[in-house]
N, C-alpha and C positions, 0 to 999 in steps of 0.2 A: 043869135044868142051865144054862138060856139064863140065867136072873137071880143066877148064879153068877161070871160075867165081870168084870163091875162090882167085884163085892166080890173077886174075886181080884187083880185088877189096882189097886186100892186100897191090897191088901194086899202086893202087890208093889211098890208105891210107896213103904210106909211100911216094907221092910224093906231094901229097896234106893233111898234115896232117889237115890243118886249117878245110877242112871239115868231119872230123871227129868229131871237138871240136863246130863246128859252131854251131850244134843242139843239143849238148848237155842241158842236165838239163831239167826241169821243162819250157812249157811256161807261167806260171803265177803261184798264190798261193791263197789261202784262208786262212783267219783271224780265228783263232782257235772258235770265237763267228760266223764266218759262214757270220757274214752283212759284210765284206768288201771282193770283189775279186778283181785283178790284174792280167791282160793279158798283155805276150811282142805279138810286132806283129813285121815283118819285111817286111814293105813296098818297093819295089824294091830297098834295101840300104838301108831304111830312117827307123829306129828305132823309134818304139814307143810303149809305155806304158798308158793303160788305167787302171783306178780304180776305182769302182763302188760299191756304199753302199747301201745295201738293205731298211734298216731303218735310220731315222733320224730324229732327235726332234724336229727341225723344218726348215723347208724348202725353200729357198730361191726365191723372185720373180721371173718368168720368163721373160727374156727382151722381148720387143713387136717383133723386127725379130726372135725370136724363136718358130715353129708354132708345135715343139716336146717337150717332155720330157726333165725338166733340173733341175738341183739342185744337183744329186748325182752322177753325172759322170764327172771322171775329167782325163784331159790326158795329155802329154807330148812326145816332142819329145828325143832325145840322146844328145840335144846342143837346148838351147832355154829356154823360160820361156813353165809355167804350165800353164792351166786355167781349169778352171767348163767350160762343155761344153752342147751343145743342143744335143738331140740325140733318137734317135729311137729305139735302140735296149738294150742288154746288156753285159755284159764280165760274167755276175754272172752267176757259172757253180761249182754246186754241186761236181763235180769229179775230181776239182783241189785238190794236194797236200795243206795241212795244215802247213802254217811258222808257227811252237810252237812260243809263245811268247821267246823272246830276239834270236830269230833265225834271220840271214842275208839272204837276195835272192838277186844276184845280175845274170843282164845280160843284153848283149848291150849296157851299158854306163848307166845304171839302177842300183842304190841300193837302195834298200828297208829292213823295221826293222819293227817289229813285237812286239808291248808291250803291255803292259794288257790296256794302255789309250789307244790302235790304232796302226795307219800302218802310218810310214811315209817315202817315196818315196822323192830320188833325181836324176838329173843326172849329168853328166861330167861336166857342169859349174852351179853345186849345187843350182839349181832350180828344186822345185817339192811342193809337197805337204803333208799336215797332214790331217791324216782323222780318225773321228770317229763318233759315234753318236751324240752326242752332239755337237760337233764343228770340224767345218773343215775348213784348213786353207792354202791359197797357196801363196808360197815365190819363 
């Protein structure tokens, strides 16, 4: 039964190829300056992209229903507008892959671009956002 594996999961490859392709690549990327990371996540179907800036020049108010962390975390779904969101934890993770500058990342209804001003992220109906230290901005 052991040399049975191989050839089922072969076979399950070649009838299912989409999951083969579905996990492929990188889930997210790091900014060759290291302050900006990006995580895909796949919520039961529901794609989503997070982006998180370590540093920032300066920082924006936090609104009074937000009783966590806000200003450099910003997320989106695969169809939808972007926003800066509230939040408690982080996507920043040292042991992402590095997009070199003018490098493309794309996944889930996700592209993202890599340039020495920043990282700017869109999706399927070309909402997303710009990010860098200096100024970030979401369209």
């Amino acid at each position: 039964m052991r040399g049975m594996r191989p050839v089922l999961l072969t076979l399950c490859l070649l009838i299912f190829p989409d999951l083969a392709h579905a996990q492929s690549g990188p889930t997210g990327f790091q900014s060759p300056s290291k302050n900006i990371a990006c995580k895909y996540f796949d919520y039961d179907k529901q794609n989503v992209l997070r982006c998180d800036l370590s540093v920032m020049e300066t920082k924006p108010r936090r609104p009074a229903d937000c009783e966590l962390d806000y200003g450099q975390a910003f997320e989106m779904n695969a169809k939808g507008p972007a926003a800066r969101i509230c939040h408690g934890d982080t996507v920043m993770d040292k042991s992402l892959p590095v997009l070199a500058y003018d490098e493309v990342w794309q996944r889930g209804g996700f592209t993202c671009k890599s340039e020495q001003a920043g990282v700017t992220c869109f999706n399927t109906d070309r909402r997303g956002f710009s990010l860098a230290k200096a100024k970030q901005e979401v369209f």
